[in-house]
Jmol script that loads the backbone (N, CA, C; Angstrom):
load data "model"
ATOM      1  N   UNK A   1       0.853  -1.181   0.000  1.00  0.00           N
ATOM      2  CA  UNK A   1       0.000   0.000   0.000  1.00  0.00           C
ATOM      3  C   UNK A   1       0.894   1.238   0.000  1.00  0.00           C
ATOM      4  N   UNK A   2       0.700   1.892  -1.011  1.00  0.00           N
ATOM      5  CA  UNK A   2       1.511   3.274  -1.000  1.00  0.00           C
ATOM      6  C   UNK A   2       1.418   4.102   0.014  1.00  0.00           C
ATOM      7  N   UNK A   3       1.977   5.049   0.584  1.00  0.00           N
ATOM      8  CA  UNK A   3       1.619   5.637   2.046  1.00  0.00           C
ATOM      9  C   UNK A   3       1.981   7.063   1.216  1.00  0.00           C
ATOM     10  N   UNK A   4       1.149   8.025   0.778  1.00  0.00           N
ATOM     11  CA  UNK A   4       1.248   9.219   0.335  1.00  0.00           C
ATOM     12  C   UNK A   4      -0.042   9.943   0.774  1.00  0.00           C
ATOM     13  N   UNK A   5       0.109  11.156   0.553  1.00  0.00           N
ATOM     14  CA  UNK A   5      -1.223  12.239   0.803  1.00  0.00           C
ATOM     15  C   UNK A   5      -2.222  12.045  -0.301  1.00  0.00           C
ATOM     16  N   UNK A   6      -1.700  11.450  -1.537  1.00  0.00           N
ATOM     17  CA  UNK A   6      -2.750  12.254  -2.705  1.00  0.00           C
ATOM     18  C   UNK A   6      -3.656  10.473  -2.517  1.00  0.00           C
ATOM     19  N   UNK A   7      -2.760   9.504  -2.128  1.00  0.00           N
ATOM     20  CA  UNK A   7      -3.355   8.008  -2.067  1.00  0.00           C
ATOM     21  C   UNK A   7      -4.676   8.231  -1.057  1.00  0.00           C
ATOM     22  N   UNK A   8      -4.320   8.783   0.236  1.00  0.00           N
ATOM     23  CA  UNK A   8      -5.369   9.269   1.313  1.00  0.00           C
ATOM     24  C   UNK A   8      -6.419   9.835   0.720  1.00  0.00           C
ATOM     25  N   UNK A   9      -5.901  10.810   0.103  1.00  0.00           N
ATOM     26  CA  UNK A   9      -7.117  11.740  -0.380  1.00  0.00           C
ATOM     27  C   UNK A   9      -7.962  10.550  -1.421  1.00  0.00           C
ATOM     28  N   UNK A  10      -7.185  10.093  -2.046  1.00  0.00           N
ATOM     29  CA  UNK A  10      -8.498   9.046  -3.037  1.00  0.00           C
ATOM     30  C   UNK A  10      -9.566   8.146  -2.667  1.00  0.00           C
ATOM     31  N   UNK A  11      -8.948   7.571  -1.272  1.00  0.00           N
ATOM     32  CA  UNK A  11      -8.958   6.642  -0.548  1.00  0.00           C
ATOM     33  C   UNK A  11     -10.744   7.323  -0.021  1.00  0.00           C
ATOM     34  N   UNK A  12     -10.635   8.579   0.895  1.00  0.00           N
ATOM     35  CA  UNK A  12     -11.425   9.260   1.371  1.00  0.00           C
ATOM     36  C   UNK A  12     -12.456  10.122   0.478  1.00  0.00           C
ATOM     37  N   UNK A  13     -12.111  10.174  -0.979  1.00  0.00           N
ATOM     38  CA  UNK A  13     -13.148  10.563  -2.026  1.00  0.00           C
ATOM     39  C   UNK A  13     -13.902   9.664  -2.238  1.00  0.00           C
ATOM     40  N   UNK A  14     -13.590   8.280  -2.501  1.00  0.00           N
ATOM     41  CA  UNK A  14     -14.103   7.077  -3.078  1.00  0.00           C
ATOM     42  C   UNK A  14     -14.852   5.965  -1.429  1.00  0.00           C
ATOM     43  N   UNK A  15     -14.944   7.130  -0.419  1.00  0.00           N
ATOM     44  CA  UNK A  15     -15.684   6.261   0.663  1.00  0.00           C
ATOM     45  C   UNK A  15     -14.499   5.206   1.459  1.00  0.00           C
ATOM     46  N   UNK A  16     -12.987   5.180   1.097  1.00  0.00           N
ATOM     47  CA  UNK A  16     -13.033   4.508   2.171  1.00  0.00           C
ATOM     48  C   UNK A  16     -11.973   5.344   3.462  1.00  0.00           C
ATOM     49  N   UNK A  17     -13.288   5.089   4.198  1.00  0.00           N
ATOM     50  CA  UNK A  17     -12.967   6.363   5.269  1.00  0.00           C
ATOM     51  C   UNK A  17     -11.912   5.281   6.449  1.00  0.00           C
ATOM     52  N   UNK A  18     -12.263   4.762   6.706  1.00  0.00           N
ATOM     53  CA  UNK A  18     -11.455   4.000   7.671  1.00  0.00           C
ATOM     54  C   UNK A  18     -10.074   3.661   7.215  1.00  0.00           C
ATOM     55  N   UNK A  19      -9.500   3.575   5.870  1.00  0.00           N
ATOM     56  CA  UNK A  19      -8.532   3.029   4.557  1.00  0.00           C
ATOM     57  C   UNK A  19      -8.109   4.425   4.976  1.00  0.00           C
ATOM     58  N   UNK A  20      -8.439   5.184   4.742  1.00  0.00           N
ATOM     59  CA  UNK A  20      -8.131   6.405   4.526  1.00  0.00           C
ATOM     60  C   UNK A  20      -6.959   6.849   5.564  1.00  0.00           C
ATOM     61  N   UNK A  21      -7.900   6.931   7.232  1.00  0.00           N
ATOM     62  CA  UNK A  21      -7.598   8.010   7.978  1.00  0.00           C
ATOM     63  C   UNK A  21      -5.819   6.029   8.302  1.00  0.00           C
ATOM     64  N   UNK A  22      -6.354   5.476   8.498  1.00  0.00           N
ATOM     65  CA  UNK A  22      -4.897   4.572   8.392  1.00  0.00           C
ATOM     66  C   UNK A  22      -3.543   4.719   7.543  1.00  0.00           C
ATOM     67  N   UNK A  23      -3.899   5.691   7.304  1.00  0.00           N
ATOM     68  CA  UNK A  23      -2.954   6.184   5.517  1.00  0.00           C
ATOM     69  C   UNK A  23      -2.458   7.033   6.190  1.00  0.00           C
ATOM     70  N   UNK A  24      -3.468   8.262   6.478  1.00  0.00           N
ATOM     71  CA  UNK A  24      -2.701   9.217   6.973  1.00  0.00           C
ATOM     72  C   UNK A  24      -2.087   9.499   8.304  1.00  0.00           C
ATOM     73  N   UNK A  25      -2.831   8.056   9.506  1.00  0.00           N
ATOM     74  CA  UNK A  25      -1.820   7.845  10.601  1.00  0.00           C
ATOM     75  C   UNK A  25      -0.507   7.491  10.152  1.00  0.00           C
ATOM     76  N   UNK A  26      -0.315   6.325   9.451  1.00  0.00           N
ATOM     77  CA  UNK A  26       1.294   6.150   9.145  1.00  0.00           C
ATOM     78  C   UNK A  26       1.877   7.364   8.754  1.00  0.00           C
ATOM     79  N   UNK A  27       1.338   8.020   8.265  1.00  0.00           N
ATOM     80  CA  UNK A  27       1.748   8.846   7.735  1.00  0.00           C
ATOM     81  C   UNK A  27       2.348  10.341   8.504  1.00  0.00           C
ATOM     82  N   UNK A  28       1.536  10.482   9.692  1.00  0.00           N
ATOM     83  CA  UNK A  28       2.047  11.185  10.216  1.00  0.00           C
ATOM     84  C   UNK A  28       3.019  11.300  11.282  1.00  0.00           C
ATOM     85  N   UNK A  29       2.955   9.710  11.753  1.00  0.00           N
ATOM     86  CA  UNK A  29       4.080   9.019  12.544  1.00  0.00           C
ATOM     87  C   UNK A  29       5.126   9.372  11.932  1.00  0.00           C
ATOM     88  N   UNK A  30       5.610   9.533  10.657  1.00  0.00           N
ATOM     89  CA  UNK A  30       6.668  10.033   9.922  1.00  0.00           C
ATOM     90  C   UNK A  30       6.759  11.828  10.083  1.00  0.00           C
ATOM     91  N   UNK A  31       5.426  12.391   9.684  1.00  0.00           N
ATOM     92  CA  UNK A  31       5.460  13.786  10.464  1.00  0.00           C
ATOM     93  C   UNK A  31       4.791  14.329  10.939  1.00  0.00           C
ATOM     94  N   UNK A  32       5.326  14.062  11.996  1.00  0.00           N
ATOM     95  CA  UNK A  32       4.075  14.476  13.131  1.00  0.00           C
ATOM     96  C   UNK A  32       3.546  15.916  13.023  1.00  0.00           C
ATOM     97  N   UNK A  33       4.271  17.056  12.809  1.00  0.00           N
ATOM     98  CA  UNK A  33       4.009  18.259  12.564  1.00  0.00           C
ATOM     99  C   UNK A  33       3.272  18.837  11.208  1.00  0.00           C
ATOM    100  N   UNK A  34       3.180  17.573  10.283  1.00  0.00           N
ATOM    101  CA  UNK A  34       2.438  17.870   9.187  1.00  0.00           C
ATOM    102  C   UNK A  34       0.958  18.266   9.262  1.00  0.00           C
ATOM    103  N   UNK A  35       0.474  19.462   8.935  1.00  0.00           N
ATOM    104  CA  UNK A  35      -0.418  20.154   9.394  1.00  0.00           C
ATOM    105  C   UNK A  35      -2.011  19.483   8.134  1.00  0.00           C
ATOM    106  N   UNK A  36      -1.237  19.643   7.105  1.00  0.00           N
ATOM    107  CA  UNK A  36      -2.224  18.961   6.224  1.00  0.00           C
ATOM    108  C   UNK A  36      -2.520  17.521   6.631  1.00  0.00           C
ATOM    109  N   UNK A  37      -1.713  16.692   7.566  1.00  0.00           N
ATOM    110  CA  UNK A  37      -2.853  15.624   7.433  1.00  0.00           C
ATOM    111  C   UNK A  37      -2.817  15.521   8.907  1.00  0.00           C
ATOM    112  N   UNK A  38      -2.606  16.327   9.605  1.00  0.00           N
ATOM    113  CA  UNK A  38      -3.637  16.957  10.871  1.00  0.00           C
ATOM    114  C   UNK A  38      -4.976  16.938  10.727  1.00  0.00           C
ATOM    115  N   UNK A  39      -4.876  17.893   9.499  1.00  0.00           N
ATOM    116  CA  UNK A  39      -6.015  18.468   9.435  1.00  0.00           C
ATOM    117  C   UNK A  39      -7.300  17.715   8.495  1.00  0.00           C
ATOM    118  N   UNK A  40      -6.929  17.075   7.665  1.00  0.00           N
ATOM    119  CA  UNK A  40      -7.092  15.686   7.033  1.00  0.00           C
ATOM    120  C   UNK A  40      -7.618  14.669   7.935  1.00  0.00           C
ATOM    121  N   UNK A  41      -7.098  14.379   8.985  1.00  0.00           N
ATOM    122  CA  UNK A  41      -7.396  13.119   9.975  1.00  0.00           C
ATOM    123  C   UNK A  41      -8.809  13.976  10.755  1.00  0.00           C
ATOM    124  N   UNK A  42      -8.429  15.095  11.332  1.00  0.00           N
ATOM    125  CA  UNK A  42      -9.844  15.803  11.702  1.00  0.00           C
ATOM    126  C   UNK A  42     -10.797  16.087  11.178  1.00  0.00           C
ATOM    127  N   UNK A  43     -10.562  16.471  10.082  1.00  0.00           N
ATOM    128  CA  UNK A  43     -11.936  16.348   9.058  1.00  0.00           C
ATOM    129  C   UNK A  43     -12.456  14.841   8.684  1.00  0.00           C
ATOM    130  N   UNK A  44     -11.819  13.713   8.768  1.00  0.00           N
ATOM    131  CA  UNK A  44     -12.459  12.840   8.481  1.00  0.00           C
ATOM    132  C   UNK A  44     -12.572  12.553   9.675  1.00  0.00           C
ATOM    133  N   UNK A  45     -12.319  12.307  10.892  1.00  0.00           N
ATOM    134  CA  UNK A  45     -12.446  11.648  12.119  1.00  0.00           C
ATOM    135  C   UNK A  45     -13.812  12.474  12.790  1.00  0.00           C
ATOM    136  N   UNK A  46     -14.066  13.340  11.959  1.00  0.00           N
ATOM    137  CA  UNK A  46     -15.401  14.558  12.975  1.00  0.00           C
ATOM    138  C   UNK A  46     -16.524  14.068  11.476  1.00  0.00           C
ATOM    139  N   UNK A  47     -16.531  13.028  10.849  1.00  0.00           N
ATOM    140  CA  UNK A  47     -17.450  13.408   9.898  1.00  0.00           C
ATOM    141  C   UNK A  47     -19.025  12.940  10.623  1.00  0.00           C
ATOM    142  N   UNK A  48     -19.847  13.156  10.053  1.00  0.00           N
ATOM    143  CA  UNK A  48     -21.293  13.062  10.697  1.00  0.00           C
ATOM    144  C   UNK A  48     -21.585  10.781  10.848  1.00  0.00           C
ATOM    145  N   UNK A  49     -21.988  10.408  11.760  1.00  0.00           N
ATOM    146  CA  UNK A  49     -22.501   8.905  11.437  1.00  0.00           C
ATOM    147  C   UNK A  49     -23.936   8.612  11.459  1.00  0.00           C
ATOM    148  N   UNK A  50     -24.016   7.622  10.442  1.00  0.00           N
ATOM    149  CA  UNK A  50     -25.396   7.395  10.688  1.00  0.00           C
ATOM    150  C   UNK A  50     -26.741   7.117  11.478  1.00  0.00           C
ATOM    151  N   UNK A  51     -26.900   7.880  12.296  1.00  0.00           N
ATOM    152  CA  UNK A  51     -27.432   7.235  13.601  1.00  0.00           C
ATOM    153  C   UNK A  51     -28.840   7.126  13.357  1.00  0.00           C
ATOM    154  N   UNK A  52     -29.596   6.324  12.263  1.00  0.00           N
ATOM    155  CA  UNK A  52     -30.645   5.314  12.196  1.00  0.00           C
ATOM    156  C   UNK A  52     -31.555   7.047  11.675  1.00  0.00           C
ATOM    157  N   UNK A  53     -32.777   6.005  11.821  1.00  0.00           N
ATOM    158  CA  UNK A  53     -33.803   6.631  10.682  1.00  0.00           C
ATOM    159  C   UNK A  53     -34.932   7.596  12.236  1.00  0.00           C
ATOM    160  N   UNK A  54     -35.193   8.371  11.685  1.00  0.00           N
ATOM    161  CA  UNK A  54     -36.286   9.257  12.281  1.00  0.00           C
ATOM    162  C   UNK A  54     -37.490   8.822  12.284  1.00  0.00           C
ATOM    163  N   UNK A  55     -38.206   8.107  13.142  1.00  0.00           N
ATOM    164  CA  UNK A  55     -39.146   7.064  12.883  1.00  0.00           C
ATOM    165  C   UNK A  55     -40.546   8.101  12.668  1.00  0.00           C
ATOM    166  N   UNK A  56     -40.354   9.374  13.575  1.00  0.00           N
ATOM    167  CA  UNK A  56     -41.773  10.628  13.241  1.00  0.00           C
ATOM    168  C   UNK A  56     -41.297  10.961  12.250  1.00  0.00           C
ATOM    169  N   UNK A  57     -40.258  11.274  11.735  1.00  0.00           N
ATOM    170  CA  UNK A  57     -39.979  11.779  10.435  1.00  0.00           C
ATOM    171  C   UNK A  57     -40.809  10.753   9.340  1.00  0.00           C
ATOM    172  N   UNK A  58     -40.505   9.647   9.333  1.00  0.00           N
ATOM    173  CA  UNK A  58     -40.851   8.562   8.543  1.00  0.00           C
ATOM    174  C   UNK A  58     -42.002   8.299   8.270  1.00  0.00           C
ATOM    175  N   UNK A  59     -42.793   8.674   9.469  1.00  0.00           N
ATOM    176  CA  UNK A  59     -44.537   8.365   9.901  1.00  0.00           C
ATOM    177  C   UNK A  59     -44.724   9.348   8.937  1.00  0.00           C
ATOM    178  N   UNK A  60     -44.422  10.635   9.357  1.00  0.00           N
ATOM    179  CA  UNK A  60     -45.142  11.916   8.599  1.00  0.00           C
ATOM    180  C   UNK A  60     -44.994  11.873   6.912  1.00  0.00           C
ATOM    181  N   UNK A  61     -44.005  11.332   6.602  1.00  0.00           N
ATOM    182  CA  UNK A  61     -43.564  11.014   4.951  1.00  0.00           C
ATOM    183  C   UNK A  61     -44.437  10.432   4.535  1.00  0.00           C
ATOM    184  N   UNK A  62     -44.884   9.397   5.426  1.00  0.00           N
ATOM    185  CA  UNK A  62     -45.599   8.355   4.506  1.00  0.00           C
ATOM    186  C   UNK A  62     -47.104   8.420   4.631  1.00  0.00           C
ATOM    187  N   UNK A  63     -47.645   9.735   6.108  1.00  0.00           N
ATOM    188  CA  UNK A  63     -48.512  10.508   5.842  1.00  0.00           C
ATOM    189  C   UNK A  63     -48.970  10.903   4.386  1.00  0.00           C
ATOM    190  N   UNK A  64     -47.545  11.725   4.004  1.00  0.00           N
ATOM    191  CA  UNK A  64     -48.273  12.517   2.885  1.00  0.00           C
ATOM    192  C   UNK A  64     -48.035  12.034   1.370  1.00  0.00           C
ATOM    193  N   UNK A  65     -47.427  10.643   1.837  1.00  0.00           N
ATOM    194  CA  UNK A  65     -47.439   9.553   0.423  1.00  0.00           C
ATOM    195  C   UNK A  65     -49.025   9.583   0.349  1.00  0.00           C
ATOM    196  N   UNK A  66     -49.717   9.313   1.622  1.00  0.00           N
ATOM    197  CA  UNK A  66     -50.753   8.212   1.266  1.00  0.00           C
ATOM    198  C   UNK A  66     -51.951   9.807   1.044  1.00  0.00           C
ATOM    199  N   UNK A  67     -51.670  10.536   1.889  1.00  0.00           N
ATOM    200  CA  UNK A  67     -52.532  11.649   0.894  1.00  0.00           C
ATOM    201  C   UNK A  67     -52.425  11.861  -0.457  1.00  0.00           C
ATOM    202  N   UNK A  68     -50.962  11.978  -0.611  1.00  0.00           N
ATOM    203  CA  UNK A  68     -50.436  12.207  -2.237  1.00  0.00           C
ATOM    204  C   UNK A  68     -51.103  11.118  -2.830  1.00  0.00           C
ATOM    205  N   UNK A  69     -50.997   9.604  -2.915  1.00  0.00           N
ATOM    206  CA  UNK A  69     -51.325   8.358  -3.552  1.00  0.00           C
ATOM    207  C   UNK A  69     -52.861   8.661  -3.455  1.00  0.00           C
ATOM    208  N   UNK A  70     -53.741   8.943  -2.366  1.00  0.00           N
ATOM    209  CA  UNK A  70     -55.368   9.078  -2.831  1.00  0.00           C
ATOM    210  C   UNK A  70     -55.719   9.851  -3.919  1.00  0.00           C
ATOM    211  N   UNK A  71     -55.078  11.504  -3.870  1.00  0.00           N
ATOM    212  CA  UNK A  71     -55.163  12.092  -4.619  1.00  0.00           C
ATOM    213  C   UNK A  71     -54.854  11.990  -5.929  1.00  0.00           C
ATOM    214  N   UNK A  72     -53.627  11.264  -5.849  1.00  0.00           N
ATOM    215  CA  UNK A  72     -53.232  11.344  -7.418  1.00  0.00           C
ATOM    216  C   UNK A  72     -54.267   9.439  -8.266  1.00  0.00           C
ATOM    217  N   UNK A  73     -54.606   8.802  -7.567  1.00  0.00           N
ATOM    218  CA  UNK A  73     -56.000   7.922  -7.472  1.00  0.00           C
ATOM    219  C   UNK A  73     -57.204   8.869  -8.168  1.00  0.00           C
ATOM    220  N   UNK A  74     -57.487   9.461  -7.184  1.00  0.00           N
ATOM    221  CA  UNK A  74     -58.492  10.409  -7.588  1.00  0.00           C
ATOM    222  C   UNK A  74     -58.829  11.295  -8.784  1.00  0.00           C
ATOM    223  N   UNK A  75     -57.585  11.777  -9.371  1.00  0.00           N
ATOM    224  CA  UNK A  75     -57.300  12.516 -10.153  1.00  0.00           C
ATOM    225  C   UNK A  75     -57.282  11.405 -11.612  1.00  0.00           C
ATOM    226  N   UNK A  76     -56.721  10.382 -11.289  1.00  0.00           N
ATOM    227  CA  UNK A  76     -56.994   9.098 -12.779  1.00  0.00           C
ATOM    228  C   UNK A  76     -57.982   8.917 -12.597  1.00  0.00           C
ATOM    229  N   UNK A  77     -59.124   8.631 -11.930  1.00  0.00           N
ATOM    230  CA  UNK A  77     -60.467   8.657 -11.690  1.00  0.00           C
ATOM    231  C   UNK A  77     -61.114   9.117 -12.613  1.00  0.00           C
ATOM    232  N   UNK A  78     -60.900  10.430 -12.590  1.00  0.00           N
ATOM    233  CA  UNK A  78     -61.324  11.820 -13.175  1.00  0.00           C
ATOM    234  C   UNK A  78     -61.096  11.617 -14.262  1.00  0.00           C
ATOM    235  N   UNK A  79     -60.188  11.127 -15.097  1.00  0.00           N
ATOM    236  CA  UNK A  79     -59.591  11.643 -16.412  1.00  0.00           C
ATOM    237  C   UNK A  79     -60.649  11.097 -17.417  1.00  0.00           C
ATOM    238  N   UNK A  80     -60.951  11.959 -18.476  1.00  0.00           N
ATOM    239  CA  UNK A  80     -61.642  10.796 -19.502  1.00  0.00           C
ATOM    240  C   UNK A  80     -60.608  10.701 -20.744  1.00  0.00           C
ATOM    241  N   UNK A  81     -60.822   9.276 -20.785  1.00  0.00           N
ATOM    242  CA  UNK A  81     -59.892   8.617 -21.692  1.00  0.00           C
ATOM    243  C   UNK A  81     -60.844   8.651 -23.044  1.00  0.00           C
ATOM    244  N   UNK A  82     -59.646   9.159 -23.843  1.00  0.00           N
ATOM    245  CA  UNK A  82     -60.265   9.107 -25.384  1.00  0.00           C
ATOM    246  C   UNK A  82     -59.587   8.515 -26.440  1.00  0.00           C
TER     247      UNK A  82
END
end "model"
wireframe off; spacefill off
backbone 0.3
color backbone group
């Protein structure tokens, strides 16, 4: 595995975040004072995680599916076909 900055950076474009920030630990064990992948490891180490689905959020969505779905029911109802 190549141990460079621009390898990290690909690594962390293409999702692999864990591949990634391991890249740029070795990497900084070599320099520790290197500010770019300081700053690199913090930006990926602070990124947001998935913490599951909004279950009222979800309810209310599918609220206004099922209004949306009557209506748009309703509305083919209506149509006259010619």
């Amino acid at each position: 595995m190549p141990l460079s900055k621009t390898y990290a950076e690909i690594l962390a474009s293409q999702g692999f975040k864990s591949e990634a920030i391991e890249v740029y630990e070795k990497l900084l064990l070599k320099n520790p004072n290197d500010k770019e992948i300081i700053e690199a490891l913090n930006r990926l180490k602070k990124r947001k995680r998935f913490n599951g689905v909004n279950i009222l959020k979800l309810k209310e969505f599918d609220e206004i599916n099922q209004k949306n779905r009557y209506e748009f029911e309703k509305w083919l109802k209506e149509l006259k076909w010619t």
